[in-house]
N, C-alpha and C positions, 0 to 999 in steps of 0.2 A: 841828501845822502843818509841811508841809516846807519845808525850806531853803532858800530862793533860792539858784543855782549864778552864781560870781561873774563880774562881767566880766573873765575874764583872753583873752590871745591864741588859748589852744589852744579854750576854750568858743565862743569866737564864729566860730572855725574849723571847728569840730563845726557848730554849729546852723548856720551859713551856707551849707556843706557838707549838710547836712540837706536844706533848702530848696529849695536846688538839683536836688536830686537827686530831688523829687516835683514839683517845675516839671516838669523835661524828664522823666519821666515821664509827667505829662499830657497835656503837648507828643504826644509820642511814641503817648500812645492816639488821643487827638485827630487827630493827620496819620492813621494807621491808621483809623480811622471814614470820614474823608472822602475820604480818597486814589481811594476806586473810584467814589463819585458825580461827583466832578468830572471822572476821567477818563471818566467816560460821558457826560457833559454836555459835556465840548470835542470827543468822536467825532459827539455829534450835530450840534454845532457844525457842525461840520466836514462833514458829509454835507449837513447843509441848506445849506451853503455851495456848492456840487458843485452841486445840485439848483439851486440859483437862477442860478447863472453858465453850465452849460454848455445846448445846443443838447441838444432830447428825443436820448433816446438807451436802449437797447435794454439796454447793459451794461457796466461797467467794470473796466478793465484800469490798475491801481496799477504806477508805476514811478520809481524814482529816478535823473532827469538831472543830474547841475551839483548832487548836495545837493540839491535838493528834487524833492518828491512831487510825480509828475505822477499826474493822475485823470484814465483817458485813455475817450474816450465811444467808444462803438463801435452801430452800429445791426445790425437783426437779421441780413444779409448779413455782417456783420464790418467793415463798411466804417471809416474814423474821419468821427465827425462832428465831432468837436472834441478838447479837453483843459480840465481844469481844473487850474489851476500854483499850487501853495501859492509865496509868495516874501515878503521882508520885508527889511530894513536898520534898522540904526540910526539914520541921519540924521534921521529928524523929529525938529523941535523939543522934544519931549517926550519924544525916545528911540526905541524899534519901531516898530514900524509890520507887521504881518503881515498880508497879502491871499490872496485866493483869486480868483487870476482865472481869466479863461475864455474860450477861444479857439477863434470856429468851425475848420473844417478848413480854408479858405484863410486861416485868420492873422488874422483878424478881431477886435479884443475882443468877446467877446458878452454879455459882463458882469462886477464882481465885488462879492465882498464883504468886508467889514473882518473878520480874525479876533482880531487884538489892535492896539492903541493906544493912546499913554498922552497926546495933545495936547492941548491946550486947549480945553477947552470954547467954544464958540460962534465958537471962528476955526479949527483945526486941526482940529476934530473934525468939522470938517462935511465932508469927504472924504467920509464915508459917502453922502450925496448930490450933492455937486457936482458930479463928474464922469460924470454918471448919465445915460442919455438924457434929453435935453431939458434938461437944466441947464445952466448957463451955461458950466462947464466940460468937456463932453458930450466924452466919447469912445471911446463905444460905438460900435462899426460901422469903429473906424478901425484901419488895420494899424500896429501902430508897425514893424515889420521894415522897409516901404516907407519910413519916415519917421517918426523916433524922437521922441515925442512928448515936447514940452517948453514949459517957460511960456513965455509973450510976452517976459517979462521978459530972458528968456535967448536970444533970439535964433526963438523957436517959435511956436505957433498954437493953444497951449491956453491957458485965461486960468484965473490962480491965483484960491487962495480968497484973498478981498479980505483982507489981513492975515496971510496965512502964507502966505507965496512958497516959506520951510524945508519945511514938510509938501505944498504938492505939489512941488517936487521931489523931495522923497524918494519921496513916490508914484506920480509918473509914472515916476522911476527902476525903483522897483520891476515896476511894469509893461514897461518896454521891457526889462528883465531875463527877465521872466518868459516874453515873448515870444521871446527869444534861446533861451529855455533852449525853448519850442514847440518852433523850427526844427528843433530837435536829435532829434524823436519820431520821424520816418523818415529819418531817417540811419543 
């Protein structure tokens, strides 16, 4: 029968040490396996993001204004039809907030999409639609450059989600940002 090895300091420093040491190993295979599907899973993300927010378009031209990606449209003359502006903040209520908007070529939103958020379910989280054509807080079609889009609450003419005033200010922030950083594409 072998030995039992006793409890002293250095044994349970050994096997502790042990322990450890084939966690973060597994750890370490584990991130390695998934590291390359997810990052092809937020590229897709991210493209069908492009594909839904901007004006049809012929071809794109990637560029970084102000920190973030501009996905700028161009049609078969080369002309711009738009952009689509990766942008996000911390302010919402739950933290991030990262969008993908889209902006015809006269500054127009012409759409976006949510690419990370961490807000509350059934009040914060519904960004995703609210501000959508036809929703109540509809603000597709409107230039924020002309007139920086902001809640009612604050003095503006967009109407929050009932119960998170926090998450869309953050998100219309984000948007008149993202807009800012537009203006910047032919300069």
């Amino acid at each position: 029968m072998a030995k039992k090895a006793q409890s002293t300091l250095p044994n349970m420093l050994l096997s502790l040490t042990a322990i450890a040491l084939v966690a973060a190993a597994a750890l370490a295979a584990l991130n390695g396996i998934t590291k390359d599907p997810i990052a092809k899973a937020q590229q897709a993300k991210v493209e069908q993001a492009i594909s839904a927010v901007l004006p049809a378009f012929d071809h794109l031209e990637d560029r970084d204004i102000d920190g973030k990606t501009c996905h700028i449209g161009f049609d078969a003359e080369g002309n711009i039809v738009g952009a689509a502006i990766e942008a996000g903040n911390d302010k919402g209520f739950g933290g991030r907030i990262q969008l993908m908007v889209g902006f015809t070529k006269d500054g127009a939103v012409s759409g976006y999409q949510i690419l990370e958020t961490h807000e509350t379910p059934g009040l914060g989280a519904k960004a995703g639609d609210w501000f959508q054509k036809g929703a109540k807080g509809d603000i597709i079609g409107r230039t924020p450059a002309e007139k920086n889009l902001t809640v009612a609450k604050d003095g503006g003419d967009v109407d929050a989600i009932t119960g998170s005033t926090i998450t869309s200010r953050a998100f219309l922030d984000i948007v008149n940002e993202a807009s800012q950083t537009f203006s910047k594409i032919n300069s």
